[in-house]
C-alpha atoms as an extended CHARMM CRD file, in Angstrom:
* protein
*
        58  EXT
         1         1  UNK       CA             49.3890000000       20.9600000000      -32.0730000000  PROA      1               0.0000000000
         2         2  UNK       CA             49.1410000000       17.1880000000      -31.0330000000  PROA      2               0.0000000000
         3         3  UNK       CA             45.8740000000       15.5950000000      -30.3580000000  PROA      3               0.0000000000
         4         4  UNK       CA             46.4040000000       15.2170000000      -27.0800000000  PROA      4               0.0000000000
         5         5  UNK       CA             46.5070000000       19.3740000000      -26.6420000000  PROA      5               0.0000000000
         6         6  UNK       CA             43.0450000000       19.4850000000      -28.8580000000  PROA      6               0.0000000000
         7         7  UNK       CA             41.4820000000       17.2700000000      -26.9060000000  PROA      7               0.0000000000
         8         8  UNK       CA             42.6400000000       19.4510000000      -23.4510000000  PROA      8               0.0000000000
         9         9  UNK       CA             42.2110000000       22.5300000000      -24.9550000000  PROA      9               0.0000000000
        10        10  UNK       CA             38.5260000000       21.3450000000      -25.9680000000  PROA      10              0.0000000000
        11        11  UNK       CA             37.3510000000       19.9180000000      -22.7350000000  PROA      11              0.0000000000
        12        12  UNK       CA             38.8120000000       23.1840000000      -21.1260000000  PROA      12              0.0000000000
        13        13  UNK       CA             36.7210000000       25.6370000000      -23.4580000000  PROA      13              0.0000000000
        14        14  UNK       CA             33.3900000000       23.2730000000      -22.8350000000  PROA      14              0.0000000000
        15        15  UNK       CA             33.8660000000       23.0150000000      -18.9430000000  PROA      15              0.0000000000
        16        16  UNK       CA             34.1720000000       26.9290000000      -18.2600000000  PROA      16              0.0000000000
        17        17  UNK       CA             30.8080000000       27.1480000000      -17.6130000000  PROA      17              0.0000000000
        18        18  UNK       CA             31.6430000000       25.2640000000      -14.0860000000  PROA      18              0.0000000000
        19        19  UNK       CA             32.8070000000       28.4940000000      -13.0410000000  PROA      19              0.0000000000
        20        20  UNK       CA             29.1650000000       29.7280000000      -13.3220000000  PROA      20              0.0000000000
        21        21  UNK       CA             27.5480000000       29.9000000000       -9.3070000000  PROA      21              0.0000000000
        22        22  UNK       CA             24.5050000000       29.5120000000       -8.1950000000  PROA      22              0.0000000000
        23        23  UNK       CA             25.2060000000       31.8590000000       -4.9540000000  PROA      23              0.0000000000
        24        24  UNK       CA             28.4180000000       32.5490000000       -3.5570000000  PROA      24              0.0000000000
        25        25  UNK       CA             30.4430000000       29.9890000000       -1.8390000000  PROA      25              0.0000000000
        26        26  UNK       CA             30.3770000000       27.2490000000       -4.4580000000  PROA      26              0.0000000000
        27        27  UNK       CA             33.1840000000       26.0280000000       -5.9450000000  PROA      27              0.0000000000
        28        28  UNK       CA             36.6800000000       24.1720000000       -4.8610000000  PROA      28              0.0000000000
        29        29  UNK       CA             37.7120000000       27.4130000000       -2.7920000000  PROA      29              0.0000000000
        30        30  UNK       CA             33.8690000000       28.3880000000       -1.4520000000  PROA      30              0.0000000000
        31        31  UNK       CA             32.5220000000       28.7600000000        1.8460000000  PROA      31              0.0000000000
        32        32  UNK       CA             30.4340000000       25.3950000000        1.1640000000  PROA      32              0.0000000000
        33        33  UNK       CA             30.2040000000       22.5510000000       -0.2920000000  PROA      33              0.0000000000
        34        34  UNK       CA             26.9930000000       20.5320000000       -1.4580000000  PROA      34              0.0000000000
        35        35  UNK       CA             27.1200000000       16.8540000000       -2.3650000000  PROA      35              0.0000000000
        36        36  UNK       CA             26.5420000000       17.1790000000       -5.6340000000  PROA      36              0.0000000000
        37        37  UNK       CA             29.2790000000       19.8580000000       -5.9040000000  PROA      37              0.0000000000
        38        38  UNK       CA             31.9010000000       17.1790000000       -4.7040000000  PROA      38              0.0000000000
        39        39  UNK       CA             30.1970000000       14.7980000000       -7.1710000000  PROA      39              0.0000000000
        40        40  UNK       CA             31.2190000000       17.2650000000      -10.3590000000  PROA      40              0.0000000000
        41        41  UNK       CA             34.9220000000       17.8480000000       -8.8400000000  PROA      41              0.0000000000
        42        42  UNK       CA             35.5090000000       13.5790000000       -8.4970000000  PROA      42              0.0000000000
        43        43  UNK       CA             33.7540000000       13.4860000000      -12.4130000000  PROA      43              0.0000000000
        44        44  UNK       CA             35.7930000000       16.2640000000      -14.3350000000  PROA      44              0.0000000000
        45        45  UNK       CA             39.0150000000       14.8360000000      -12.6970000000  PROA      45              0.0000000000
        46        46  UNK       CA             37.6550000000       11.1960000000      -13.3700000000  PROA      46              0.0000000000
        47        47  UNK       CA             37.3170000000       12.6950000000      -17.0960000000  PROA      47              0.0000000000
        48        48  UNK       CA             40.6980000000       14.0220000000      -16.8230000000  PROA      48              0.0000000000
        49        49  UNK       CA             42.4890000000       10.6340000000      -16.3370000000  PROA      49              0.0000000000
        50        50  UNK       CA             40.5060000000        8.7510000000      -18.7610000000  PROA      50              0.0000000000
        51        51  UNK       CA             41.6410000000       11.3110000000      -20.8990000000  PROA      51              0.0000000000
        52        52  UNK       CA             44.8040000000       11.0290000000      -20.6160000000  PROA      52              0.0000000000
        53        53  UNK       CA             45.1350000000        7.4850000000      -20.2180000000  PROA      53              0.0000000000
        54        54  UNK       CA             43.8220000000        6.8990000000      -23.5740000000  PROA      54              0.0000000000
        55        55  UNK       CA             45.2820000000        9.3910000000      -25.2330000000  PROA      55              0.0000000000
        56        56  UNK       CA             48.6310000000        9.0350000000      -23.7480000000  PROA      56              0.0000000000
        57        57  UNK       CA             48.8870000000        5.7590000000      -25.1810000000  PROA      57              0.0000000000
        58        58  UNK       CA             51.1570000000        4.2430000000      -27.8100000000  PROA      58              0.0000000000
């Protein structure tokens, strides 16, 4: 398994908990959306590039 793979596979397993709602209709296909619900969405796919980009790299 490449590092790249660990790394996804890791940041995967430690973000499941964003699954976890505080009341129905949170989350990228709820009801509603609160500010700081758009805020996490922007950082874990922020996090995801990053990611990439540097461990993508030659």
């Amino acid at each position: 398994m490449s590092r790249l793979t660990s790394v996804l596979l890791a940041t995967a397993a430690l973000t499941g908990a964003g699954s976890a709602l505080a009341h129905d209709g949170h989350g990228l296909f709820g009801a509603h959306w609160h500010a700081t619900d758009v805020l996490g969405f922007i950082a874990a796919a922020a996090l995801g590039v990053v990611a990439l980009a540097w461990f993508g790299r030659k």
